[in-house]
Gaussian input, Z-matrix of N, CA and C with variables (Angstrom, degrees):
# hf/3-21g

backbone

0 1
 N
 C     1     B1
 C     2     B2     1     A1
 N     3     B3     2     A2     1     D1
 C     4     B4     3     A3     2     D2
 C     5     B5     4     A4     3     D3
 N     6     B6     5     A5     4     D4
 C     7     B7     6     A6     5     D5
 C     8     B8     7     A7     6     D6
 N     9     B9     8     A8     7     D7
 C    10    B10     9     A9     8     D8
 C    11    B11    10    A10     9     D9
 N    12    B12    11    A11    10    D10
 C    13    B13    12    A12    11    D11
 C    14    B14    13    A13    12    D12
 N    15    B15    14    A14    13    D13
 C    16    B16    15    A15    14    D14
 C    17    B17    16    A16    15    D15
 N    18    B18    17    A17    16    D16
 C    19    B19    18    A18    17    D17
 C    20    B20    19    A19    18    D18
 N    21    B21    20    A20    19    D19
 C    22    B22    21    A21    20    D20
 C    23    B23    22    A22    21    D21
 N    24    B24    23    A23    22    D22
 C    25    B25    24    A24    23    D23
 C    26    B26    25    A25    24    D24
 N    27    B27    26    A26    25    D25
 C    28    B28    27    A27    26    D26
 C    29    B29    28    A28    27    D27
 N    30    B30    29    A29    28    D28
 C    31    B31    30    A30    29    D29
 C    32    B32    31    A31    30    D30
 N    33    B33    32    A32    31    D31
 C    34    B34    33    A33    32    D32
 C    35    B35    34    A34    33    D33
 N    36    B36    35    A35    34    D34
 C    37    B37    36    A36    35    D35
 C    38    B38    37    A37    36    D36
 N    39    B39    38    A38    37    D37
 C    40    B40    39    A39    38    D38
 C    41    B41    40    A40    39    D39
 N    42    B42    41    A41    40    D40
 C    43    B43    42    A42    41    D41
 C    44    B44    43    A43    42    D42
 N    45    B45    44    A44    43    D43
 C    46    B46    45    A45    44    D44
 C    47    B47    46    A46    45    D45
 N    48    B48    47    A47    46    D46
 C    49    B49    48    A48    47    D47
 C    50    B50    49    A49    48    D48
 N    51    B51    50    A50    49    D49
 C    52    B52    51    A51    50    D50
 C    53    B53    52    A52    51    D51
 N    54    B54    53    A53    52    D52
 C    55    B55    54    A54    53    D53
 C    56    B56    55    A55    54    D54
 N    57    B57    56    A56    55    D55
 C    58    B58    57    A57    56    D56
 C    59    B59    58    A58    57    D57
 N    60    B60    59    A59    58    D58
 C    61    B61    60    A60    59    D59
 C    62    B62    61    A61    60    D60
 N    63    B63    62    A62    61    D61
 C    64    B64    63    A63    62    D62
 C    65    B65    64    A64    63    D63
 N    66    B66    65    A65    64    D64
 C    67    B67    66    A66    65    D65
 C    68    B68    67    A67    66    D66
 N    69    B69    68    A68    67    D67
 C    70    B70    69    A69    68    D68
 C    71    B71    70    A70    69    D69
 N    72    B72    71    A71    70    D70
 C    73    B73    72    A72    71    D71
 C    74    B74    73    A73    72    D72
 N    75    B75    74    A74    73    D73
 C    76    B76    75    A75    74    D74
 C    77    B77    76    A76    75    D75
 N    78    B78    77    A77    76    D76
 C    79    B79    78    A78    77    D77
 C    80    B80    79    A79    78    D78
 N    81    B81    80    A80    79    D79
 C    82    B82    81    A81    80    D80
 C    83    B83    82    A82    81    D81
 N    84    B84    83    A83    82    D82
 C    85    B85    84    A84    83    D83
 C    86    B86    85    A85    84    D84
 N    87    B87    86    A86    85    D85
 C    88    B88    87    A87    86    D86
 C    89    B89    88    A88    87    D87
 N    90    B90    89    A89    88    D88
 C    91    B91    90    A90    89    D89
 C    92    B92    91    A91    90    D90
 N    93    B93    92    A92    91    D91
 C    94    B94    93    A93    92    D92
 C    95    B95    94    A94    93    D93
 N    96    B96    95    A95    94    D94
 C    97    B97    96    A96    95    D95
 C    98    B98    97    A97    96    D96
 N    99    B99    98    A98    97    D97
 C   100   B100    99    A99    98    D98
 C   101   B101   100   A100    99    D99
 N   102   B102   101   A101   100   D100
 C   103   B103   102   A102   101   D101
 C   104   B104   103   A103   102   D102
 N   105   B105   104   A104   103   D103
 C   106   B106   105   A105   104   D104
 C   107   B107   106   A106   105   D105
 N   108   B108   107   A107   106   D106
 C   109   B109   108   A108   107   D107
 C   110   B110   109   A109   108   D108
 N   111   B111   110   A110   109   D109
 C   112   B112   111   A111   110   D110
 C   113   B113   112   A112   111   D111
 N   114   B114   113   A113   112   D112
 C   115   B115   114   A114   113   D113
 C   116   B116   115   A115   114   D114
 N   117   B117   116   A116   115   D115
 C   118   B118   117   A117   116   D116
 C   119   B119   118   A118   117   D117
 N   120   B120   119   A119   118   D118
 C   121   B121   120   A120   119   D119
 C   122   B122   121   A121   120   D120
 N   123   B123   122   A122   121   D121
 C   124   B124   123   A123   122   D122
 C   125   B125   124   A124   123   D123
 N   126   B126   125   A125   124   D124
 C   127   B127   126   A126   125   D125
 C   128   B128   127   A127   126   D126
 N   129   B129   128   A128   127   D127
 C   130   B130   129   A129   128   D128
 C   131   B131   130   A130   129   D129
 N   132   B132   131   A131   130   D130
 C   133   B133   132   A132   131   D131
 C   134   B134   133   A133   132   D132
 N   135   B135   134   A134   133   D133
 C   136   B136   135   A135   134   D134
 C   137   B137   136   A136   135   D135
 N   138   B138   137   A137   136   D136
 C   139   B139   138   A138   137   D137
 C   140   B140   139   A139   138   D138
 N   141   B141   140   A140   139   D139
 C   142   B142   141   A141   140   D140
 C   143   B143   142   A142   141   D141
 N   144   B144   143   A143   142   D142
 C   145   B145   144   A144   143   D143
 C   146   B146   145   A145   144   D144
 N   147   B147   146   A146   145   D145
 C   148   B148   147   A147   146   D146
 C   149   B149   148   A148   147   D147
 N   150   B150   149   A149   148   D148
 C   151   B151   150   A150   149   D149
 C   152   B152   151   A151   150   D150
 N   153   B153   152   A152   151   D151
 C   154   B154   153   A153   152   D152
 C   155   B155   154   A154   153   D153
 N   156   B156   155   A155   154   D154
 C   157   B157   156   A156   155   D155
 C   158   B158   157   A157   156   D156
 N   159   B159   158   A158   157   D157
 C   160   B160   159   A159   158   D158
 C   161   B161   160   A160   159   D159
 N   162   B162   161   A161   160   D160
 C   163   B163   162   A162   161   D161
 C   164   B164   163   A163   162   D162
 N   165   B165   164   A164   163   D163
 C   166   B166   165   A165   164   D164
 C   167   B167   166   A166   165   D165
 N   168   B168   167   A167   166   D166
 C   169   B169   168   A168   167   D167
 C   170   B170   169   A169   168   D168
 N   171   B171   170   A170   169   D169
 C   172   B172   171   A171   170   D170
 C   173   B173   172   A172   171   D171
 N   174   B174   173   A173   172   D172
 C   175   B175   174   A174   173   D173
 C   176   B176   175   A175   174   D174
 N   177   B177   176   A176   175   D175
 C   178   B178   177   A177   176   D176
 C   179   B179   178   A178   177   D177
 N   180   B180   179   A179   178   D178
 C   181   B181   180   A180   179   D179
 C   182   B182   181   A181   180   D180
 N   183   B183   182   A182   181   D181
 C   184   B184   183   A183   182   D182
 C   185   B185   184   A184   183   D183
 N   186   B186   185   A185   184   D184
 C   187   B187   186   A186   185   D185
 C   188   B188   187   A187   186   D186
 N   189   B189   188   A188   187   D187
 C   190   B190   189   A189   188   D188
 C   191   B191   190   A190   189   D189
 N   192   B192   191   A191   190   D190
 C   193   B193   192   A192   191   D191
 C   194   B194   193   A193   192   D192
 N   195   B195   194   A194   193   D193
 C   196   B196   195   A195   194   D194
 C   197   B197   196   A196   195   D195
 N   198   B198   197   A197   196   D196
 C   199   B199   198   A198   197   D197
 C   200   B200   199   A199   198   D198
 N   201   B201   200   A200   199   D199
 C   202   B202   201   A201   200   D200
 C   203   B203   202   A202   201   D201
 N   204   B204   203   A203   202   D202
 C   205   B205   204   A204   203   D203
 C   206   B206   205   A205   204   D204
 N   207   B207   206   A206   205   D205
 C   208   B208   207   A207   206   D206
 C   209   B209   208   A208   207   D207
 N   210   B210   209   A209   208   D208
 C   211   B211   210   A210   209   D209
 C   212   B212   211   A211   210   D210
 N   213   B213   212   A212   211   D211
 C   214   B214   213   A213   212   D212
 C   215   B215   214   A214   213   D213
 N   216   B216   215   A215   214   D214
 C   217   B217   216   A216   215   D215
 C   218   B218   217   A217   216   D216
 N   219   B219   218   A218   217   D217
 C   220   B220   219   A219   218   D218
 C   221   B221   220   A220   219   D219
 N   222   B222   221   A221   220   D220
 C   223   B223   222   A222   221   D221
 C   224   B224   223   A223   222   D222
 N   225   B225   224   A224   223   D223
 C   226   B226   225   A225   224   D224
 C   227   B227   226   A226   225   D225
 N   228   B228   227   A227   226   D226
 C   229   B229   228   A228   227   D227
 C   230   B230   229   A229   228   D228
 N   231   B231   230   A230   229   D229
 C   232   B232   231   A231   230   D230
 C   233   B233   232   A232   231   D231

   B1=1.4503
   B2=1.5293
   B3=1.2575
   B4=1.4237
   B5=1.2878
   B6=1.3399
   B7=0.9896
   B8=1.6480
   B9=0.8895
   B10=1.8606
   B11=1.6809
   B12=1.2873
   B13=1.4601
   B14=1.7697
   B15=1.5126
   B16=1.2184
   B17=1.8270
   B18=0.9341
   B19=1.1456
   B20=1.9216
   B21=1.8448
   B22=1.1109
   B23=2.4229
   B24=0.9928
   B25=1.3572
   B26=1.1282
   B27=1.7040
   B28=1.3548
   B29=1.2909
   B30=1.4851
   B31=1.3609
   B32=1.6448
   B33=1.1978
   B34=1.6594
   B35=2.0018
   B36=1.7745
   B37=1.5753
   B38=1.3031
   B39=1.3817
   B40=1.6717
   B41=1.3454
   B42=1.4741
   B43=1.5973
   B44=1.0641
   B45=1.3315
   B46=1.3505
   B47=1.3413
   B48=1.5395
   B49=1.0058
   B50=1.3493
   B51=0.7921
   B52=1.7600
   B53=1.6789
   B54=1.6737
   B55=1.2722
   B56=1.7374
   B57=1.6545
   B58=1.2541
   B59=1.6692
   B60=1.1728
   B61=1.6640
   B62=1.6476
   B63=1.2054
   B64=1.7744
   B65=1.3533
   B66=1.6594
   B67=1.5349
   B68=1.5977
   B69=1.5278
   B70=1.4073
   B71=2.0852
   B72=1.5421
   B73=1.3290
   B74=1.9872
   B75=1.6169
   B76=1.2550
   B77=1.9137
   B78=1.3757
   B79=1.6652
   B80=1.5149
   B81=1.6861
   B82=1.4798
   B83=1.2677
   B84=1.3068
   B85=1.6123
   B86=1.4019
   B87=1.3500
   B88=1.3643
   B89=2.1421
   B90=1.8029
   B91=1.2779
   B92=1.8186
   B93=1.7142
   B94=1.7153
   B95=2.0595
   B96=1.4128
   B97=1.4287
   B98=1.4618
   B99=1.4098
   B100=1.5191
   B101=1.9211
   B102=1.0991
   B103=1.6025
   B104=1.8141
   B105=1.5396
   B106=1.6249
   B107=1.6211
   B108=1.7241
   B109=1.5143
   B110=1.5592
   B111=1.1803
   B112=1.3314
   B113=1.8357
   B114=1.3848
   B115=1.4789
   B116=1.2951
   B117=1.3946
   B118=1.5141
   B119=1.3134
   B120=2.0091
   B121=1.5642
   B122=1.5043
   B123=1.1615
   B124=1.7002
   B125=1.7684
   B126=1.5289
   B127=1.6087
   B128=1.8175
   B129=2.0841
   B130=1.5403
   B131=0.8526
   B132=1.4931
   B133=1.5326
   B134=1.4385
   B135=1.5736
   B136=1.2581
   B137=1.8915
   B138=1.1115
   B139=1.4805
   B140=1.9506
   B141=1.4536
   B142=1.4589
   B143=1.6427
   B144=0.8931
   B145=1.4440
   B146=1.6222
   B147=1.1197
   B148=1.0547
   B149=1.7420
   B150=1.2174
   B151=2.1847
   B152=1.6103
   B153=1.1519
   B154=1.2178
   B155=1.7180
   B156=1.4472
   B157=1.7739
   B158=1.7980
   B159=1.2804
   B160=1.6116
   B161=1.2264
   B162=1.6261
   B163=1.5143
   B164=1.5562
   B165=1.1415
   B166=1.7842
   B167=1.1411
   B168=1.5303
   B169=1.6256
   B170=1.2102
   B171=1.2728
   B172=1.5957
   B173=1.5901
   B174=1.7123
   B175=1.4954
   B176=1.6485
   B177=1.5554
   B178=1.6871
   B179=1.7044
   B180=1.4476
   B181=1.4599
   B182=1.0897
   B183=1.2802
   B184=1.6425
   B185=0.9837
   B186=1.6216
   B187=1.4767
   B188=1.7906
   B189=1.3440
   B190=0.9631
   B191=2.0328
   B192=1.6330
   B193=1.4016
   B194=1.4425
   B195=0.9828
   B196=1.6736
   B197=1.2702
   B198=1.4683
   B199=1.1513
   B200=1.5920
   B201=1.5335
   B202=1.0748
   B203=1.6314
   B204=1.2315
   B205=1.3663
   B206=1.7634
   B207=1.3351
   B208=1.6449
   B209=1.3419
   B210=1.4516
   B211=1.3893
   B212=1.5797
   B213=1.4899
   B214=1.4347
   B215=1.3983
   B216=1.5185
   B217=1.4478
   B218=1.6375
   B219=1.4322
   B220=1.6931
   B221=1.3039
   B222=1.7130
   B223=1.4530
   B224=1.5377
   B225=1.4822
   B226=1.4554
   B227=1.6184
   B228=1.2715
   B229=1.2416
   B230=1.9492
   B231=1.5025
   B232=1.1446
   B233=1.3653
   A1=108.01
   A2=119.36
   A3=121.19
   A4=138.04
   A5=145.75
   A6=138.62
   A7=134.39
   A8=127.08
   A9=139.70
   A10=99.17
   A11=116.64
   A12=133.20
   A13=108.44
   A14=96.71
   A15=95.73
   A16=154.75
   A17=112.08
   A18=131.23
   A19=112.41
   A20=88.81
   A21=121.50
   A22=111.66
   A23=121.69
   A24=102.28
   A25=104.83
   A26=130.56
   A27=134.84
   A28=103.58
   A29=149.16
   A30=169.09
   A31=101.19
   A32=126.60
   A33=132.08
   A34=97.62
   A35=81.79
   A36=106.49
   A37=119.10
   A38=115.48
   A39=139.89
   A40=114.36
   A41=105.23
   A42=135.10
   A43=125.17
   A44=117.44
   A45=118.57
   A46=132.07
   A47=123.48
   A48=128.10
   A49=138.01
   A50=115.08
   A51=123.64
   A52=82.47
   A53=127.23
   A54=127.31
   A55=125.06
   A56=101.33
   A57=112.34
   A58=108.61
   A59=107.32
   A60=111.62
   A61=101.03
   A62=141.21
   A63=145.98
   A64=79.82
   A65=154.18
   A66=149.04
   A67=100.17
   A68=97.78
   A69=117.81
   A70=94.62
   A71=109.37
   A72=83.20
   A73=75.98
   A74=104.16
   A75=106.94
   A76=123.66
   A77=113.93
   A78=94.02
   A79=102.35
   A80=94.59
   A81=91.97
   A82=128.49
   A83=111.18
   A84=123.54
   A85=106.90
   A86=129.14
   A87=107.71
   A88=76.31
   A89=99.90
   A90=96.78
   A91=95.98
   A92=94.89
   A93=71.24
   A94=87.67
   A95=100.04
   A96=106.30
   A97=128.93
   A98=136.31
   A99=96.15
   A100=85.57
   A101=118.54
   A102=111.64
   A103=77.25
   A104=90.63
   A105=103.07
   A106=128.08
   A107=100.59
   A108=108.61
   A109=102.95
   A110=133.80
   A111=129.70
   A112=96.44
   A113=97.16
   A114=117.09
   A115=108.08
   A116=111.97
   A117=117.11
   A118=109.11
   A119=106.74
   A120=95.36
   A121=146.03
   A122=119.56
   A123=118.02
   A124=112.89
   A125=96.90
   A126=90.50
   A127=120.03
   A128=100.00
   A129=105.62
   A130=91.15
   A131=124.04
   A132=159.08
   A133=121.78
   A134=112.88
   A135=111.76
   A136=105.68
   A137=116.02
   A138=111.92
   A139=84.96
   A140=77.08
   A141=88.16
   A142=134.26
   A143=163.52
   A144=162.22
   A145=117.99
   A146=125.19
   A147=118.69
   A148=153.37
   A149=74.89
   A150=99.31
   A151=106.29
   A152=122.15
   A153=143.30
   A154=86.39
   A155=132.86
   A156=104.86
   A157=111.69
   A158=99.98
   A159=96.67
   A160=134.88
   A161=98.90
   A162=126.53
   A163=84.86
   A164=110.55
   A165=113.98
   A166=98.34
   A167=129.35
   A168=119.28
   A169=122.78
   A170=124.96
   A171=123.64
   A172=90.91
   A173=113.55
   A174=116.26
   A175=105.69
   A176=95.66
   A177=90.69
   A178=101.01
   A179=114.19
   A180=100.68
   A181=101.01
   A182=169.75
   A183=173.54
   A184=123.61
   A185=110.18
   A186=95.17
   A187=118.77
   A188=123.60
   A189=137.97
   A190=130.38
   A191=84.65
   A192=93.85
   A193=140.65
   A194=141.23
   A195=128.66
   A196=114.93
   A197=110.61
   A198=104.73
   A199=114.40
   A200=153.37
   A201=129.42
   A202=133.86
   A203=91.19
   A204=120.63
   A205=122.05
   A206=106.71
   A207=128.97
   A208=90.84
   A209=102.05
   A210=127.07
   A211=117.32
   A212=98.88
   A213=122.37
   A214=117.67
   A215=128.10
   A216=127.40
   A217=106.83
   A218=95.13
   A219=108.56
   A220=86.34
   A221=113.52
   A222=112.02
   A223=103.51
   A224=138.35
   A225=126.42
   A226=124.79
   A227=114.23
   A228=126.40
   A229=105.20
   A230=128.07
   A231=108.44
   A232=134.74
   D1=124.68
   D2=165.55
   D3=-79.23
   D4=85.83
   D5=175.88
   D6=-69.29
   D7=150.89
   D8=171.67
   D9=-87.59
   D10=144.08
   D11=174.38
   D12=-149.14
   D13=76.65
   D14=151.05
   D15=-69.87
   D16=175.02
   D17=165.53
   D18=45.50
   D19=44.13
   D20=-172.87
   D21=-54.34
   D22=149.91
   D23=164.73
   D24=-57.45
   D25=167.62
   D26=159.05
   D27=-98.35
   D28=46.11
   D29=147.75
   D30=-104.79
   D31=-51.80
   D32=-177.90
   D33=-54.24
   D34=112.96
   D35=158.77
   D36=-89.69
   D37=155.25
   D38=-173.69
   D39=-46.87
   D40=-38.02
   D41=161.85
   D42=-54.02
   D43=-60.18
   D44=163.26
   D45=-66.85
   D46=-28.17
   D47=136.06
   D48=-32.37
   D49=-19.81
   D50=-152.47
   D51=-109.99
   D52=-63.09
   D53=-173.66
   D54=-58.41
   D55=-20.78
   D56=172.75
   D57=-64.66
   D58=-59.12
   D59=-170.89
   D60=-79.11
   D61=1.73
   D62=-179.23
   D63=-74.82
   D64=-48.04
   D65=-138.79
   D66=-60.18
   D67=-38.14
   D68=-132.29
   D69=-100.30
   D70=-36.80
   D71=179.11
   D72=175.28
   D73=-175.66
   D74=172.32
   D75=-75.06
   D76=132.70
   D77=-175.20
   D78=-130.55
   D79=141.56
   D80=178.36
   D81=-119.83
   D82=39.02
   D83=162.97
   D84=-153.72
   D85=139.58
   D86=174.64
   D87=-148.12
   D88=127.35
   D89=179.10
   D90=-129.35
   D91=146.08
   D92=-174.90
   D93=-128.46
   D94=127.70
   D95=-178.18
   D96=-40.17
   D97=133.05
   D98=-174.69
   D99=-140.78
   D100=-162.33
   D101=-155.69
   D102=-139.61
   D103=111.12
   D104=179.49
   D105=-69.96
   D106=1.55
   D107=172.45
   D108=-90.01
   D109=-21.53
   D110=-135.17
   D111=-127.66
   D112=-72.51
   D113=-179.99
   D114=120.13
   D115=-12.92
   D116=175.15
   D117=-65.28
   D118=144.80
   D119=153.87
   D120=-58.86
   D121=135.51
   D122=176.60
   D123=-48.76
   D124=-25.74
   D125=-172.71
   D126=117.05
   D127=-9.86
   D128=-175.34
   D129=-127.10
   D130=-173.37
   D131=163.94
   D132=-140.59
   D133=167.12
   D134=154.45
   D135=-116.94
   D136=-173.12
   D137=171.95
   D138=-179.58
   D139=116.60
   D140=160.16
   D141=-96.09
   D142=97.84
   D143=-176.87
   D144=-67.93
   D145=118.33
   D146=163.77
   D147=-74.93
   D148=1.61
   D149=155.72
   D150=-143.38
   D151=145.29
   D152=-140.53
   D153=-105.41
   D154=-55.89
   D155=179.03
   D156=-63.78
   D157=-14.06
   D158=168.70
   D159=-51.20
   D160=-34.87
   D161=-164.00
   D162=-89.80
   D163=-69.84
   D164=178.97
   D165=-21.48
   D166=-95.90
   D167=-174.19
   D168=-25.96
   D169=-28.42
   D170=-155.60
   D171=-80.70
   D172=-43.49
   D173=-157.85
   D174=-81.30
   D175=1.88
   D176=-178.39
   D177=-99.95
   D178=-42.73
   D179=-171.91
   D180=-86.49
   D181=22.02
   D182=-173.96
   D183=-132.50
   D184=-35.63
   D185=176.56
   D186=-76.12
   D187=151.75
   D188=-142.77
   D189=8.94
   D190=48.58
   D191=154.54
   D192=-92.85
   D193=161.62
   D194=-172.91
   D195=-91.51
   D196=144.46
   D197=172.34
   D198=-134.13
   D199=110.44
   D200=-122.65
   D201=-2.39
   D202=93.56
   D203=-166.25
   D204=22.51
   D205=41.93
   D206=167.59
   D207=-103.33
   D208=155.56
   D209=149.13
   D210=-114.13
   D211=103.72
   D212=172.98
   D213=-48.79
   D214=151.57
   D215=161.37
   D216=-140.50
   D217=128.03
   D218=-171.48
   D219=-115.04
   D220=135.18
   D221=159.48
   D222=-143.88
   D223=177.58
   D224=138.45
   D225=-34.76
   D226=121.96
   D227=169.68
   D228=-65.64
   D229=114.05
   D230=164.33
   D231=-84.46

């Protein structure tokens, strides 16, 4: 299942990304947007999961949790 992870810090690495959603279950894509003039992040992600109640958990404890003082939003990517 693919999920969207917005409104990411623009300090949050691909890495760290990737270890946030590992809590939750095995994942097998984790892409984190970045702005090809700059190198900075855009601020989203994707993260894919490879079982779907995995992903479920992920979208229940994450979504709108903080993450240096953002409030994140994890949902299904459509």
């Amino acid at each position: 299942m693919k999920l969207i992870v917005l409104n990411l810090p623009r300090s949050f690495s691909e890495d760290a990304l990737a270890k946030l959603f590992k809590k939750y279950g095995n994942i097998r894509a984790c892409d984190l947007v970045m702005d090809p003039n700059t190198g900075n992040s855009k601020g989203f992600g994707f993260v894919e999961m490879a079982v779907a109640h995995e992903a479920a958990a992920a979208i229940k404890a994450l979504n709108g949790s903080m993450l240096e003082q953002r409030k994140i939003r994890v949902k299904a990517a459509d």
